[in-house]
C-alpha positions in Angstrom: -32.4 -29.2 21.5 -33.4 -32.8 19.8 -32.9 -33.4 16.0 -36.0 -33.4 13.7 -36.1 -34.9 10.9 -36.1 -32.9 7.7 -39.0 -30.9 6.5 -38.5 -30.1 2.6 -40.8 -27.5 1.3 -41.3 -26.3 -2.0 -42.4 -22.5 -3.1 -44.0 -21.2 -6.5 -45.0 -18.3 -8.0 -47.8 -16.3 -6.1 -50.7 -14.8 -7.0 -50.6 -11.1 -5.3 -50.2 -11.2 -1.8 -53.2 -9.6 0.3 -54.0 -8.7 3.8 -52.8 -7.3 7.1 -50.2 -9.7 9.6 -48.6 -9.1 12.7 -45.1 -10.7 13.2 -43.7 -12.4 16.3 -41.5 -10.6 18.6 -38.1 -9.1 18.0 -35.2 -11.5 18.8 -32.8 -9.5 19.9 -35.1 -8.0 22.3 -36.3 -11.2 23.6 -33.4 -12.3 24.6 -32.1 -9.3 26.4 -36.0 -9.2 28.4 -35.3 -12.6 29.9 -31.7 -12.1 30.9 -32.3 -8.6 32.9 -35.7 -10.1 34.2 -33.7 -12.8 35.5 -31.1 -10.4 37.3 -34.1 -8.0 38.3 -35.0 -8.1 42.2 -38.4 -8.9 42.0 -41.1 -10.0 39.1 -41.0 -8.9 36.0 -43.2 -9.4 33.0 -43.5 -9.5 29.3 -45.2 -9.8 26.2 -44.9 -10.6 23.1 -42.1 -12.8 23.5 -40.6 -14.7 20.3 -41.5 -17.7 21.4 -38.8 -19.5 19.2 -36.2 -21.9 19.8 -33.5 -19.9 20.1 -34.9 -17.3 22.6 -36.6 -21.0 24.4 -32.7 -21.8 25.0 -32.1 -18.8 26.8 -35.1 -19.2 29.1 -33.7 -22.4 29.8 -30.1 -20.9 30.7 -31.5 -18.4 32.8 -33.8 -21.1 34.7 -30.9 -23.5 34.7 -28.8 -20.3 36.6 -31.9 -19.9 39.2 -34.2 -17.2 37.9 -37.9 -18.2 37.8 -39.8 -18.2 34.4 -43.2 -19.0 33.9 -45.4 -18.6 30.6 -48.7 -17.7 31.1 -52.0 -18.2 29.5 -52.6 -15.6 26.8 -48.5 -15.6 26.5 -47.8 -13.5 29.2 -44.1 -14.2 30.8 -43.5 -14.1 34.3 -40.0 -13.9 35.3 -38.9 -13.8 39.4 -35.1 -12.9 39.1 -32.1 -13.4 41.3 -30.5 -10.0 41.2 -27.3 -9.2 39.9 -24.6 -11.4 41.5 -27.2 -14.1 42.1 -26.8 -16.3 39.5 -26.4 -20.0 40.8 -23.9 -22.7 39.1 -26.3 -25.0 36.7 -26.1 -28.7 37.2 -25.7 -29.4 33.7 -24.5 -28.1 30.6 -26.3 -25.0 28.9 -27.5 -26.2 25.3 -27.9 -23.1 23.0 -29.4 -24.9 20.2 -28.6 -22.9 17.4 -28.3 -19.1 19.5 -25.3 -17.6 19.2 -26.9 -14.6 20.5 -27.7 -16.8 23.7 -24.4 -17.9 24.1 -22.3 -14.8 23.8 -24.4 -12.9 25.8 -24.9 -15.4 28.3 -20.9 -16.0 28.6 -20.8 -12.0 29.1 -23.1 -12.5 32.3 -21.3 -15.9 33.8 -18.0 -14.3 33.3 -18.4 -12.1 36.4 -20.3 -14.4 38.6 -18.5 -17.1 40.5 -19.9 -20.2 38.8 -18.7 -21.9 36.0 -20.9 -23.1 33.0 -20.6 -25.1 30.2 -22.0 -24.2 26.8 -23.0 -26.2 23.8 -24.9 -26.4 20.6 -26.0 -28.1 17.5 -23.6 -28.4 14.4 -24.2 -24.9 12.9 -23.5 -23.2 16.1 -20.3 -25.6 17.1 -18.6 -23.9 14.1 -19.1 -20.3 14.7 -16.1 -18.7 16.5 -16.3 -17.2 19.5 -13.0 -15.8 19.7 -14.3 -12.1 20.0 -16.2 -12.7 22.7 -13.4 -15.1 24.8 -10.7 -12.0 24.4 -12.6 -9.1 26.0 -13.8 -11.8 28.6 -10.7 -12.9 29.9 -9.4 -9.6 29.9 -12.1 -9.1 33.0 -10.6 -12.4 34.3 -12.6 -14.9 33.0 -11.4 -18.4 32.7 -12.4 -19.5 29.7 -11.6 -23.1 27.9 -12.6 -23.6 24.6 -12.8 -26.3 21.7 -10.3 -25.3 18.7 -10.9 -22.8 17.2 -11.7 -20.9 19.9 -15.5 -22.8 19.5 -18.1 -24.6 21.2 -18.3 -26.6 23.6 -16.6 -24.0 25.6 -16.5 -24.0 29.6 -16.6 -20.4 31.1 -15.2 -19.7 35.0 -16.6 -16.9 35.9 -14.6 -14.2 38.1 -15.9 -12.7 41.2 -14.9 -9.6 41.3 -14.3 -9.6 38.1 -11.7 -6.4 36.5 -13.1 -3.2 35.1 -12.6 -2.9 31.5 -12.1 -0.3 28.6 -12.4 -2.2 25.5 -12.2 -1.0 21.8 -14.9 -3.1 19.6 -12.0 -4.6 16.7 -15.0 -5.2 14.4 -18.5 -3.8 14.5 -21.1 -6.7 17.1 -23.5 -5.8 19.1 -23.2 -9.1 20.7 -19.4 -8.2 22.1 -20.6 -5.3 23.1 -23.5 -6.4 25.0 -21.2 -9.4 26.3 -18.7 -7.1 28.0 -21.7 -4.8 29.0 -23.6 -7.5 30.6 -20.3 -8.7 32.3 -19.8 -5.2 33.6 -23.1 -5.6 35.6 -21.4 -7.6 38.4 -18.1 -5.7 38.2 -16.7 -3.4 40.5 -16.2 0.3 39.0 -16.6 1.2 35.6 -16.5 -0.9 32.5 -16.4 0.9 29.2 -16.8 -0.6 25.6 -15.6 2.0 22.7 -17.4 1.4 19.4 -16.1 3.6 16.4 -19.0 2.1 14.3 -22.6 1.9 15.6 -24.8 -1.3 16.4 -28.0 -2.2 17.3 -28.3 -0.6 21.0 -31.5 -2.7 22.3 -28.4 -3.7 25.1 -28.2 0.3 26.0 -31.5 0.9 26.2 -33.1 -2.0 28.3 -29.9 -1.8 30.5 -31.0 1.9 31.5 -34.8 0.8 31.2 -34.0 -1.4 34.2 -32.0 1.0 35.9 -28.6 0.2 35.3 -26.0 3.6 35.7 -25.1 3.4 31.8 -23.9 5.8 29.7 -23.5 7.3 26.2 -21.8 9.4 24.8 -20.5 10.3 21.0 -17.1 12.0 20.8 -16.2 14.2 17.9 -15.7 11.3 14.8 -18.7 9.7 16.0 -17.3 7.0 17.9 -19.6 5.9 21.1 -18.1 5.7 24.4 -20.6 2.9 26.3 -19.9 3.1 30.1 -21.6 1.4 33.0 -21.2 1.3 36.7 -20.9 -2.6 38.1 -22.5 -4.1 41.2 -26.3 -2.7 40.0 -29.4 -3.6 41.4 -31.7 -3.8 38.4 -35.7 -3.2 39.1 -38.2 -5.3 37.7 -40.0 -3.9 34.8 -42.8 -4.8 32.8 -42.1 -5.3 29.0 -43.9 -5.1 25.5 -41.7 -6.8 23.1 -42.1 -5.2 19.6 -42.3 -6.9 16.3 -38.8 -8.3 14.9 -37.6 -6.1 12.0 -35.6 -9.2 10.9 -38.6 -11.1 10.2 -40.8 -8.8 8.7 -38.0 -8.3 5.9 -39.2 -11.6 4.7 -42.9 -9.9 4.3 -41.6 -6.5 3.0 -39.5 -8.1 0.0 -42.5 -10.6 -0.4 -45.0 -7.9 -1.4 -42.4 -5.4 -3.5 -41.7 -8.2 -5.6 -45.1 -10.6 -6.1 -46.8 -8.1 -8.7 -50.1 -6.9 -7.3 -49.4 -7.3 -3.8 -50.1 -4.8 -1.0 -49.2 -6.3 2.5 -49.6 -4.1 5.7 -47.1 -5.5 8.8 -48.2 -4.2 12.3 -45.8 -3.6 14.9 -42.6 -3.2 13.5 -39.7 -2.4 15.5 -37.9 0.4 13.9 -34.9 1.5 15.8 -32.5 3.3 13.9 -29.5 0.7 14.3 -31.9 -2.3 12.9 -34.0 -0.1 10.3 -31.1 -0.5 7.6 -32.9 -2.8 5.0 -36.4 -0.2 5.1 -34.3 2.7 3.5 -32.0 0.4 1.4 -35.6 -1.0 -0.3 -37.1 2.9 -0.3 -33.5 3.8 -2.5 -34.0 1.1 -4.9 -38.0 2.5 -5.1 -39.4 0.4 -2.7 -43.0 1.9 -1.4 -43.0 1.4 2.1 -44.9 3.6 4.4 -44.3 4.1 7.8 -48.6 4.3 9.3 -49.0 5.3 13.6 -45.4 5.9 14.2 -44.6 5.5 18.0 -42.5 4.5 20.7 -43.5 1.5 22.9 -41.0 0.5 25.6 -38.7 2.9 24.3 -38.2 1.2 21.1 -39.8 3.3 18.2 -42.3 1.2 16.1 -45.0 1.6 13.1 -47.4 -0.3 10.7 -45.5 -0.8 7.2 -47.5 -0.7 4.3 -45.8 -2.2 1.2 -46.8 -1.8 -2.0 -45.3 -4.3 -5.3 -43.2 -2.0 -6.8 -40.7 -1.8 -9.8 -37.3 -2.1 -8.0 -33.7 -1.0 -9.0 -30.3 -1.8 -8.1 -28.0 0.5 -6.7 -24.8 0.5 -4.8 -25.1 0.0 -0.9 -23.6 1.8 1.0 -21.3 -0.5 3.5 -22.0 1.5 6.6 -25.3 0.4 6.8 -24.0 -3.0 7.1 -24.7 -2.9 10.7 -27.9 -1.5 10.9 -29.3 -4.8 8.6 -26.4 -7.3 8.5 -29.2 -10.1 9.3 -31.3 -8.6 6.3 -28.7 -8.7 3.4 -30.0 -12.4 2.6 -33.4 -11.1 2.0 -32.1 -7.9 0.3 -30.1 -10.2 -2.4 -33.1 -11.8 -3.2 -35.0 -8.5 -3.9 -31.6 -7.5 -5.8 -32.2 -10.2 -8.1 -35.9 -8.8 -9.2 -34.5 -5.4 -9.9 -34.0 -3.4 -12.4 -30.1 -3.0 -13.4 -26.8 -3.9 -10.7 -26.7 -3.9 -6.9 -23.7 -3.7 -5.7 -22.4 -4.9 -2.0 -19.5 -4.8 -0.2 -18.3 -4.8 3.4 -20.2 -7.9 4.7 -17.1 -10.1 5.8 -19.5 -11.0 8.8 -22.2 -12.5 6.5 -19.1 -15.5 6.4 -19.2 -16.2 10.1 -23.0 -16.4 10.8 -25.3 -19.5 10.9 -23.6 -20.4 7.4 -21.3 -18.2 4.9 -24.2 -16.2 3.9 -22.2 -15.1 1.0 -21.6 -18.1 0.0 -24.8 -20.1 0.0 -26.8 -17.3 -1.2 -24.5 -16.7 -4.0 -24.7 -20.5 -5.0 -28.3 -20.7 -4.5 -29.3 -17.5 -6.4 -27.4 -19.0 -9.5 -29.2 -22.1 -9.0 -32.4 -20.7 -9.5 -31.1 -18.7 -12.4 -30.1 -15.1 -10.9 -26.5 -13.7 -12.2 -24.8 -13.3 -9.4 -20.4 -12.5 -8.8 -19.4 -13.5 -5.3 -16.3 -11.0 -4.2 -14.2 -11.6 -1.0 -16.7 -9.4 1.0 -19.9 -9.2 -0.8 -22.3 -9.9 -3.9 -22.7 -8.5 -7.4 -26.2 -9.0 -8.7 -28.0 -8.4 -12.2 -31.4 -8.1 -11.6 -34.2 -9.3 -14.0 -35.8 -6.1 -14.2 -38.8 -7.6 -12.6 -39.4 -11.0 -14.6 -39.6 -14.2 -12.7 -36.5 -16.2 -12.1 -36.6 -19.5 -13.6 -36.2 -21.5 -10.3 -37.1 -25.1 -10.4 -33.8 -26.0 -8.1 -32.8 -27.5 -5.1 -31.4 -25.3 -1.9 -29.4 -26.9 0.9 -30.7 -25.0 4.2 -26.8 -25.2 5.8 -28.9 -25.0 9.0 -29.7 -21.5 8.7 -33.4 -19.8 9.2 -32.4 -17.4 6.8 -31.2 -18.8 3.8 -34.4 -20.9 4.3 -36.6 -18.0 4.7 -34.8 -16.4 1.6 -35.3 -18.6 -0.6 -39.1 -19.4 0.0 -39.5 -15.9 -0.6 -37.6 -16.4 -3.9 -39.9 -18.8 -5.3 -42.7 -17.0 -5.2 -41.1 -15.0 -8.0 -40.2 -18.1 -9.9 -41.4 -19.6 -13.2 -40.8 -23.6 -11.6 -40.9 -24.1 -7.8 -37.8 -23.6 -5.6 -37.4 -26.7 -3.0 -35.5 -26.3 0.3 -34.2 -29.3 1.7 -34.9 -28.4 5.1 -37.9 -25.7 6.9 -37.1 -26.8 10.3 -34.6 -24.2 10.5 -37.5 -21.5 10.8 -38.1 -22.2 14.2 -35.4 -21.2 15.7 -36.7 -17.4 14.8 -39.9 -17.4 12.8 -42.0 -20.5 14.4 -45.7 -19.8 11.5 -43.2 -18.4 9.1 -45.5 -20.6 6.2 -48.6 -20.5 7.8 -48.3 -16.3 8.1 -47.0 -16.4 4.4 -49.6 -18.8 3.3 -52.5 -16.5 4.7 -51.4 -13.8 2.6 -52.1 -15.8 -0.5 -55.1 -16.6 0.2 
């Protein structure tokens, strides 16, 4: 990925925000479309492909590793894949930009082929551990050599045939998970992962979409025993990618706090392990409605309908940290609008993404005038009862699409205009982020 240079933007107070939008595709399903196509025997295809930077670096690995992938007019994908075991050794390093989705899922799938590949990123990504991932990998007999730290660049040997695995998820990721998972496609026997608390299962369901022999089941405390049989032959399938949840949490908060505003989001993805933040909003009196609820590729979907509404705090619940970890960014901001104290705990992993999440958001939400107490594993915020926030500051972007996308959304329920150092961040995720947000005020 090549350095830009920076793209400082500043956001103000809106007038209500009007109109119907349709997001770009969900991430995390992106990504797990092009790496199946690419093990598929045969041609696959999809649409509605996030066409950002991040899921662009994992249609480079894949190519890089042999598959075929073509975008065609209209933004149709074609992907011819290599089948499982078929991966070929790339000539040069992998570059993940800023994707740590890419990368730990992509060390999962070289960790049982015999090739070895290098991995590297930009500076945000080159100081997120991948310790997690490296353990349950070399367990299966990966080789793996990494930078301290256990961080990139890394060099990954893969293992051919690689060892059957039971593995017990330490923390709740749905990238470990899919890591071993994915691993466990080239490996003899059965490879199981055990998760005590759920995660997004996108991995689960495309995995069995394309065939795979996979598994679920849910023993008596609710823990999810995850269990697939290794050496697959995956069939090519043809995909409709729905819209990312993630992103249109940006849009949802955007219209419950901009007075007057009623915004209505097509194709949402809704699947219960990414739907968190949409019943977090609807407790704090949020009016979201769900319009044409259905199920496209397996993945339930729906129009939202969002209405400005008169939030109030309330205490989250931790368990649904999972089920929105990638949202609590946005949700802080709509804390700070509220009526009375939102409470959050259990969100050590906000500390370990693109930035300390809990960090910069807690120092940037003071900046632009929010009350805000920063505890060891979450936020305490005082709400204004719906009154703008002063604003007029400066936020560093700490290379992350989020706090960036936060934080534009945050000035549009400002008194002075909220400047962040750096947009180019978006496009790792949300390539039109501003132009979407920009036709709403309109």
């Amino acid at each position: 990925m090549t350095d830009q240079s920076p793209s400082p933007r500043s956001f103000s107070a809106a007038a209500p925000l009007q109109g119907r939008i349709a997001i770009p595709g969900d991430k995390s399903i992106s990504h797990r479309a092009l790496m199946l196509s690419a093990l598929a025997v045969g041609t696959s295809r999809v649409t509605g492909l996030l066409e950002g930077h991040d899921v662009l670096a994992t249609a480079a690995a894949m190519r890089a590793m042999g598959a075929g992938i073509e975008r065609r007019d209209g933004g149709e994908w074609v992907i011819d894949g290599v089948g499982v075991g078929g991966l070929l050794q790339p000539r040069a390093a992998l570059d993940m930009g800023n994707s740590g989705t890419s990368t730990r899922l992509l060390m999962g799938l070289v960790a049982s082929h015999p090739i070895t590949a290098t991995f590297v990123g930009d500076a945000s990504l080159s100081g997120r551990p991948m310790g997690r991932v490296i353990d349950p990998l070399s367990a299966m007999g990966a080789d793996i050599t990494a930078s301290p730290g256990g961080r990139l660049p890394l060099m990954v040997r893969g293992l051919a045939p690689a060892i059957p695995l039971s593995y017990r998820l330490p923390v709740a990721s749905a990238q470990v998970k899919s890591a071993v998972l994915l691993a466990g496609l080239n490996t003899p026997g059965i490879t199981e992962v055990i998760e005590p608390v759920p995660t997004r299962d996108h991995s689960e369901r495309m995995l069995k979409g394309f065939g795979a022999d996979l598994s679920v089941e849910a023993d008596a405390g609710g823990t999810r025993h995850i269990r697939i049989r290794g050496e697959a032959e995956l069939a090519p399938q043809t995909i409709v990618v729905p819209g990312d949840p993630s992103s249109a949490a940006f849009f949802i908060v955007a219209a419950l706090i901009v007075p007057g505003s009623e915004v209505t989001i097509a194709n949402v993805g809704l699947n219960p392990t990414r739907a968190g933040l949409v019943e977090v909003l609807k407790a704090m009196g949020g009016d979201i409605e769900l319009i044409d609820a259905r199920t496209v590729g397996g993945e339930p979907v729906a129009d939202l309908r969002v209405r400005h509404s008169a939030l109030k705090g309330i205490d989250v619940d931790p368990a649904v940290a999972p089920s929105m970890i990638d949202e609590f960014p946005i949700l802080f901001v709509a804390a700070a609008l509220a009526e009375g104290r939102t409470t959050t705990t259990g969100l050590d992993e906000l500390r370990v993404k693109e930035s300390d999440r809990l960090a910069v958001m807690a120092t940037g939400l003071k900046a632009i005038g929010a009350r805000v107490a920063e505890s060891e594993d979450g936020l305490v915020i005082d709400g204004t009862g719906g009154n703008l926030l002063p604003g007029g500051a400066g936020i560093a972007d700490h290379l992350d699409h989020r706090i960036c996308m936060s934080f534009a959304i945050a000035g549009l329920a400002s008194k002075a205009p909220v400047t962040i150092d750096d947009m180019a961040p978006v496009a790792t995720s949300f390539p039109g982020f501003e132009a979407l947000l920009e036709s709403l005020r309109r």
